[in-house]
N, C-alpha and C positions, 0 to 999 in steps of 0.2 A: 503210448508204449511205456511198459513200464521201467523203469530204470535200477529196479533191485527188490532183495526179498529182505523182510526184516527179520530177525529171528533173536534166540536167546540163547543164551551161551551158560549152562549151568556144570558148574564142577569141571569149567576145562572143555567142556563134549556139548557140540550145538546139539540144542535140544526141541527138534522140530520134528515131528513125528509125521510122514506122510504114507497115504495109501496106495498102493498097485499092485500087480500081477508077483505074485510068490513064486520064486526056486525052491524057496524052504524055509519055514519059521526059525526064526533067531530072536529073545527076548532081551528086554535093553537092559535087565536085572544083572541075567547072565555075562551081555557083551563086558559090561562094565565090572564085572566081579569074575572075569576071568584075566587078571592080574598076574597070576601067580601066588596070591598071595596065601600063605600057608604052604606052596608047597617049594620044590626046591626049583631055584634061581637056573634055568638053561643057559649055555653057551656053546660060541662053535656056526658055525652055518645052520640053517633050518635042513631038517632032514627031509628027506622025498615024502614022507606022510603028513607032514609037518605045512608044509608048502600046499601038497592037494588040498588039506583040511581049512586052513586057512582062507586060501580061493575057495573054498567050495562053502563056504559060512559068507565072506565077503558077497560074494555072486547070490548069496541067496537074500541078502540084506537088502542087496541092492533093487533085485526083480522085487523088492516087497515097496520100494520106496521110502523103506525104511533109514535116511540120513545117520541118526545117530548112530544105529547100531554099525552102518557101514565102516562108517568113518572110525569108529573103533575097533575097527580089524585095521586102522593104517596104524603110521607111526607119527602123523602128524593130525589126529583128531581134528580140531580147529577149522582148520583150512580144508582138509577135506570136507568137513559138513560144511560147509559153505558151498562149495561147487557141487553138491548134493543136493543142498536145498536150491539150490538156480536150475541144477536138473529136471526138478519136478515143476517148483513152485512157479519160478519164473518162464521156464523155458517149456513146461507145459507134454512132456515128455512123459508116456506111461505105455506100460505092456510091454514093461521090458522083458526080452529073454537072451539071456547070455547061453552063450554056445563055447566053454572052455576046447585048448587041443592040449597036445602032448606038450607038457614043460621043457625047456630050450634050456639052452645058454649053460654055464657054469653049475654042477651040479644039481643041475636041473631044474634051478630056483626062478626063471624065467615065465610064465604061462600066459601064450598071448591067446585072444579070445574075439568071437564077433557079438556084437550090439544088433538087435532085431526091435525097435521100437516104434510107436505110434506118437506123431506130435499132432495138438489137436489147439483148436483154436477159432472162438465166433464162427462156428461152424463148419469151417476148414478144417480137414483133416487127411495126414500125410504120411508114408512110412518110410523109417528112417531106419539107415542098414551102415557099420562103419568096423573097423578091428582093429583094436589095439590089443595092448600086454599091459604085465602088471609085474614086480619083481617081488619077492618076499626074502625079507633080510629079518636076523634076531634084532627086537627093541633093547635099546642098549640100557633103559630103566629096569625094564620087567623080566627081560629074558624072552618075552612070546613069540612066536613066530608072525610077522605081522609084513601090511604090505606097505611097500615100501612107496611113502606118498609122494605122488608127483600128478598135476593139474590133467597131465597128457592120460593116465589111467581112463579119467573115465570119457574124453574123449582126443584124440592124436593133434588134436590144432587148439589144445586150452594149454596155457602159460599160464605160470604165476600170476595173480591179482586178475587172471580173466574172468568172465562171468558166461551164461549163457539166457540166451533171452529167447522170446516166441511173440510175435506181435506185428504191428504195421512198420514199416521202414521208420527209421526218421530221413531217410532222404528218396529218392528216387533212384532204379540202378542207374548205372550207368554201361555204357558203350565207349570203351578208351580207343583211341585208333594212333596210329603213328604218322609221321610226316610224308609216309606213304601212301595213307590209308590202308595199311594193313591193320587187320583188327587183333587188339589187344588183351591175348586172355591172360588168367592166372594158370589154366592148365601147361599151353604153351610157354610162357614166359613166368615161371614161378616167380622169381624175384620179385617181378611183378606185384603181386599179389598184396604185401602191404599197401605199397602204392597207389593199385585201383581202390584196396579201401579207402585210404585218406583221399583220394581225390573224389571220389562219390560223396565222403562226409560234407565235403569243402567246395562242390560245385556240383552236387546232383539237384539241385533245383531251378541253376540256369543253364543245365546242360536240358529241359523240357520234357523231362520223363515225370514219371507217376509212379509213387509207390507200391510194393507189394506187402504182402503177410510172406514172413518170414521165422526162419529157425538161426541166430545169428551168435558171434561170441561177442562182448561187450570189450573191449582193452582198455578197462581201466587205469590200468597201472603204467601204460605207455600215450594212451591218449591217441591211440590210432583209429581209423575206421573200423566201423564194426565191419567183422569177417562171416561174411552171408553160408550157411552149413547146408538150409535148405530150404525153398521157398514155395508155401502151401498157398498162394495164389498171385502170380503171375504181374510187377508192376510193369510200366512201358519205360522200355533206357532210352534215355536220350543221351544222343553221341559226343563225346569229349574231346577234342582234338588234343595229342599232345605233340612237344617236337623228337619223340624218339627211334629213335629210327630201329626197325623191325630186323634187319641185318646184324647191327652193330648188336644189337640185345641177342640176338641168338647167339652171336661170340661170345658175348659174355657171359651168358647162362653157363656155356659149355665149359668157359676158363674158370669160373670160380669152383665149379666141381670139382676141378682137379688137386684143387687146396684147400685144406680146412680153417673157416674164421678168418674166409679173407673176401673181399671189397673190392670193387672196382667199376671206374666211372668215363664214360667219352663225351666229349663237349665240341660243339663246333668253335673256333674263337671268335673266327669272325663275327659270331651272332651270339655267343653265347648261350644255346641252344643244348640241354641236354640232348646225347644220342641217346644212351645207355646205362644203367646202373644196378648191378646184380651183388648179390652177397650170398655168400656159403656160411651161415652162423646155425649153430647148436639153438640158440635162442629166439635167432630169427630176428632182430634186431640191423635195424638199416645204416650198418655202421657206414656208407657210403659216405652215406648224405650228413647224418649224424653221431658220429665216430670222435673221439678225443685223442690222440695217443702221437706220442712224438713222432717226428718225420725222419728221424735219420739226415743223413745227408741231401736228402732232397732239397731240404732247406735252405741246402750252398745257392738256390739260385735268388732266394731272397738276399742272403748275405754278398754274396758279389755283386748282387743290384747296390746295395747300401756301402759297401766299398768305392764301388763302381762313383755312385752320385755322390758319394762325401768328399771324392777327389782321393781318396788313399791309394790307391791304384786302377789299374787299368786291367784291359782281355793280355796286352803285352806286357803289362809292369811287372815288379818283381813280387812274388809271392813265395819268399824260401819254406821249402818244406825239409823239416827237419824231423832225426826219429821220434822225440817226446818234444813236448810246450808246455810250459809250467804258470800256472794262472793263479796267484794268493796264494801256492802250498798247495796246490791241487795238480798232479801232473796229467798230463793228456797225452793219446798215443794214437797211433795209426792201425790199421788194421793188418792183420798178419801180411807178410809178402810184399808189402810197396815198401820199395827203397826210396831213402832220403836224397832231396835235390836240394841241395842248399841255391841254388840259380837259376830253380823254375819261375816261373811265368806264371797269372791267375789262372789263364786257360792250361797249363799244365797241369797243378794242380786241382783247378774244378774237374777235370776229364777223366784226373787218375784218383781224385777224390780223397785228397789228402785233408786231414783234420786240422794236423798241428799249424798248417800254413795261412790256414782260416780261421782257427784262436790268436795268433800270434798276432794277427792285423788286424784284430774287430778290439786293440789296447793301444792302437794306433789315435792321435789327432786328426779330424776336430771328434771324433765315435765318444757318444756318450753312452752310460744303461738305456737310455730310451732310444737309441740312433735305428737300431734294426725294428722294433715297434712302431716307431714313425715313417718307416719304410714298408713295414707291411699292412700298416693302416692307409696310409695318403696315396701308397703307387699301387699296392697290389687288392686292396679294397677287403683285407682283412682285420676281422678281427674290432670291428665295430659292433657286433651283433646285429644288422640289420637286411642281412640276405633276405629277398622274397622268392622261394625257385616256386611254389605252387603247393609242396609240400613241406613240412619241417625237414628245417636242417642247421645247421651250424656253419659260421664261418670263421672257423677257428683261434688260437688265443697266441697271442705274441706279447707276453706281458713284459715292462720293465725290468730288466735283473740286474742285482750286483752281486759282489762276489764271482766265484764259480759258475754260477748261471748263465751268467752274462756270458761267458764261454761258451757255456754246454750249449747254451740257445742257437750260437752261430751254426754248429753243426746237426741242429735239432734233435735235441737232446733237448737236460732242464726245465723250462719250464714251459718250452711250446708243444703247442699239442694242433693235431691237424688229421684233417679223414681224405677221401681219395679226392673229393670232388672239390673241396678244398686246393688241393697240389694239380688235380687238372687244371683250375683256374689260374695260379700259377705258372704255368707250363705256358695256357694262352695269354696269356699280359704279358711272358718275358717274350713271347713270341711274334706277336703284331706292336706290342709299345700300347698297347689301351688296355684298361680293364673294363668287362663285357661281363655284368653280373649275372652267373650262369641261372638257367630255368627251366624249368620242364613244360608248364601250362601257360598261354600266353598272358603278361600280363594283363593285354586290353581286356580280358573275360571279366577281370574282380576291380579292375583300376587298381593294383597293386603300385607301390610305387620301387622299383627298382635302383640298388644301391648303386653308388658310383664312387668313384677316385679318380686323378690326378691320373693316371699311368705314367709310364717311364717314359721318357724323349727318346729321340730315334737313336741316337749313338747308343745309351744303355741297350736300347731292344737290342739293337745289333749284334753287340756286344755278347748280350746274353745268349741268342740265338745261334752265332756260330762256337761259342762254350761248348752249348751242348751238340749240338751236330758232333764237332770233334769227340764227345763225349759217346756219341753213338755208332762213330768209326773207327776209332781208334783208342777207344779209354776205354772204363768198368763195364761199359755198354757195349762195345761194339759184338761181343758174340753173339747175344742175345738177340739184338739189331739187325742183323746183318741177313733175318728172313724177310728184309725189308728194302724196300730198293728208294728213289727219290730223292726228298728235298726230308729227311728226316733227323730229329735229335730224342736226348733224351739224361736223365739221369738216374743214377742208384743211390738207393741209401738202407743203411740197417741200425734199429732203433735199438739199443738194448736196454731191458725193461729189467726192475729187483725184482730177485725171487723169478728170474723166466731162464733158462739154463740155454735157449737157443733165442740169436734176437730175431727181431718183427722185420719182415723183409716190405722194403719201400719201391715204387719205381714209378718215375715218370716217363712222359715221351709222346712227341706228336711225331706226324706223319703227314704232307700237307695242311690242309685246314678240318684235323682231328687234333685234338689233345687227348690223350688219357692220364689215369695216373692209377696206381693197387697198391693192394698191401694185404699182408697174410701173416697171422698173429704167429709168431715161431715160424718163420716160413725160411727165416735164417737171411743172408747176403740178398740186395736187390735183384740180381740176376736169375739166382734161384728160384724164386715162387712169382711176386711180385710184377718182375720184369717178362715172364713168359704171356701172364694176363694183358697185361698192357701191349705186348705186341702181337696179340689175336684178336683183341677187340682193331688195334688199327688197321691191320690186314684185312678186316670183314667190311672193315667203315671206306677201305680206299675206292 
């Protein structure tokens, strides 16, 4: 199979000249020599004739296979003849015929359209049918009215740095199933869908299947499984066991719809077992699993672990929470509406999630810069980089700080960064006392070797675990909670990010022997976005 086209890139404009089925002749003299130059400089939006004329030069470039010239009707030449030439050359795709409709959106600069093509291949041959849009914006060099480039134009599931290809698998499909054995699709279970790519990349040859000819995207640029578009002759899947459970994943599908660029993940603890992990992103990127972004307060429950073991205080001891904390000339503050307790308790303040009571103690003895790092590496088993779940993923960064940081880190802020399935794992260590390196695919399949730590002794767990319970009947949590009945905890947190005008909503919370934990980029307060997800996937998984 081939793995790319080569081409040449002359004056800025790939310069690959391919043959197919014509909309309407377009010369590459012309494309290139309609600039503007000599005449006068446009601006302003593209006009309604401006737009048709555009598309209808574009579309006709395109049915010719003609790259260069297409790709000179964008605004990004370059990049588009590249996924032009993968169009033809590699991906084996001809007889185009585009079928434009009535221009949408915003002055009518919208025009989405449907793809009628033939893919062909060592004798195989298949027709291929899809619809997307295309927007036309003025070039901010030329003035032209031009289309405005983006990967998804010339097909709705290509991203930046994708490619597209036509050829034998490199792996065999696969058949994902859950711990149910309910079967695993991408249509049913979108989120899915990166997922079963990499896990096909990464075990479709000892899951016993046989490859097919295929029409597929390449991800380069993220290193995921190729995404299968259309397959012109038939391999055999062999079945994938995962541990996900088909309930919890239809929760989550449903919850992250409701949020935009938000994430969320359910783990057994006992087993460390992923249930569940879906994402709502624009990009489509598995911030789940691998996500970077501070935790907000979520993070109190590392830090009260690390209070907790260092001996500074206890779930009873004293934790004053006062309005501001002042850390080197750096003040800290709480969040609107909690009143100051100068005589709270840790569990009062972890429930009601006060800040300043949890900087004021992480400058306490014996707490060093490394004190909360060596607690989220040795107890909670982050932050080594060596998670094996089945798929890529990250286990987040707890790095040394001084200064301010050292602060910010306690309430996760500064310099920690962490994704949902990360803070689930969390959730299950503060809640059985073990850390259970979480996974999707069993390790026996690959002899993976599975990370491990120290966990917390049973007093911490305890400790930890009736925090948050209180935290989930009575503190930040308990509204959100409370469509929950049991043995359940939980906590909130909200990240606020430079340059984000509303912050990033965090939440964690188990439910018996579920953990979850989400997050929704601007989704605002834990309760708000965050904490709704987390408590509909536990609801589905009880």
């Amino acid at each position: 199979m081939r793995k790319g086209v080569k081409v040449a890139i002359v004056g800025g404009v790939l310069a690959t000249m391919l043959g197919g089925a014509g909309y309407g002749g377009y010369n590459f003299v012309t494309a290139l020599s309609d600039s503007g130059a000599g005449a006068e400089k446009r601006s302003g939006p593209p006009s309604g004739d401006e737009v048709e004329e555009t598309a209808e030069k574009f579309f006709a470039a395109w049915e010719k296979g003609d790259a260069v010239t297409a790709s000179s009707y964008t605004n990004n030449a370059v990049d588009a003849g590249k996924v032009f030439g993968s169009f033809v050359d590699t991906a084996r795709i001809d007889d185009v015929r585009i079928e434009p409709r009535k221009p949408t959106g915003a002055g009518g600069r919208t025009v989405p359209f449907s793809v009628a093509a033939t893919v062909s291949y060592q004798g195989e041959s298949k027709k291929l049918a899809y619809e997307s849009e295309l927007a036309v914006v003025r070039g901010k060099t030329t003035g032209r009215a031009l289309v405005d480039w983006q990967p998804s134009v010339v097909h709705p599931e290509l991203k930046d740095g994708d490619s597209l290809f036509t050829g034998e698998a490199a792996t065999p499909p696969i058949e994902a199933v859950g711990r149910d054995d309910t079967v695993l699709t991408k249509e049913k279970y979108p989120s899915l869908g990166p997922v079963i790519d990499t896990l096909r990349e990464r075990y479709g040859d000892k899951a016993g299947g046989t490859p097919g000819i295929e029409l597929g995207i390449r991800h380069t640029a993220t290193n995921a499984g190729d995404t299968t578009l259309l397959t012109l002759a038939e391999g055999r899947a062999g079945q994938l066991r995962t541990t996900i459970s088909a309930r919890a994943q239809a929760a989550a599908e449903k919850a992250v719809k409701k949020y935009p660029e938000s994430s969320v993940v359910a783990l057994q603890p006992s087993t460390g077992q992923v249930l569940a992990v879906a994402n709502n992103r624009e990009d489509g990127f598995n911030a789940a699993f691998q996500g970077a972004l501070p935790p907000g307060s979520t993070m109190k429950i590392i830090t009260a672990a690390t209070l907790i073991d260092n001996g500074v205080t206890s779930m009873n001891g004293p934790a004053p929470c006062p309005d501001t904390a002042t850390w080197q000339s750096q003040t800290f503050k709480n969040l609107p509406g909690l009143e100051a307790d100068e005589g709270a308790t840790l569990a009062n303040s972890f429930m009601r999630s006060c800040n300043t009571a949890f900087i004021k103690l992480v400058d306490e003895e014996p707490l060093t810069d490394a004190s909360l790092t060596n607690e989220a590496q040795e107890r909670f088993g982050l932050g080594n980089d060596n998670w094996q779940t089945g798929i890529p993923s990250t286990d987040g960064k707890v790095p040394p700080s001084s200064g301010p940081n050292r602060a910010a880190n306690a309430i996760g802020q500064g310099d920690v960064l962490m994704n949902p399935l990360n803070m689930a794992s969390v959730t299950a260590t503060a809640i059985t006392g073990t850390f259970r390196q979480p996974y999707l695919v069993s390790p026996e399949l690959d002899d993976r070797e599975l990370a491990t730590a120290k966990g917390l002794s049973a007093g911490t767990a305890s400790q930890l675990k009736q925090m948050m319970r209180l935290t989930a009947t009575r503190g930040t949590a308990a509204g959100v909670m409370s469509r929950l009945g049991g043995d359940i905890g939980a906590k909130t947190g909200s990240a606020e990010i430079d340059g984000q005008a509303v912050a990033d909503s965090w939440f964690t919370g188990f439910s018996g022997d579920v953990a979850a934990a989400a997050m929704s980029e601007g989704g605002g307060r834990g309760g708000e976005a965050a904490g709704p997800m987390v408590v509909d996937v536990l609801r589905a998984s009880g």
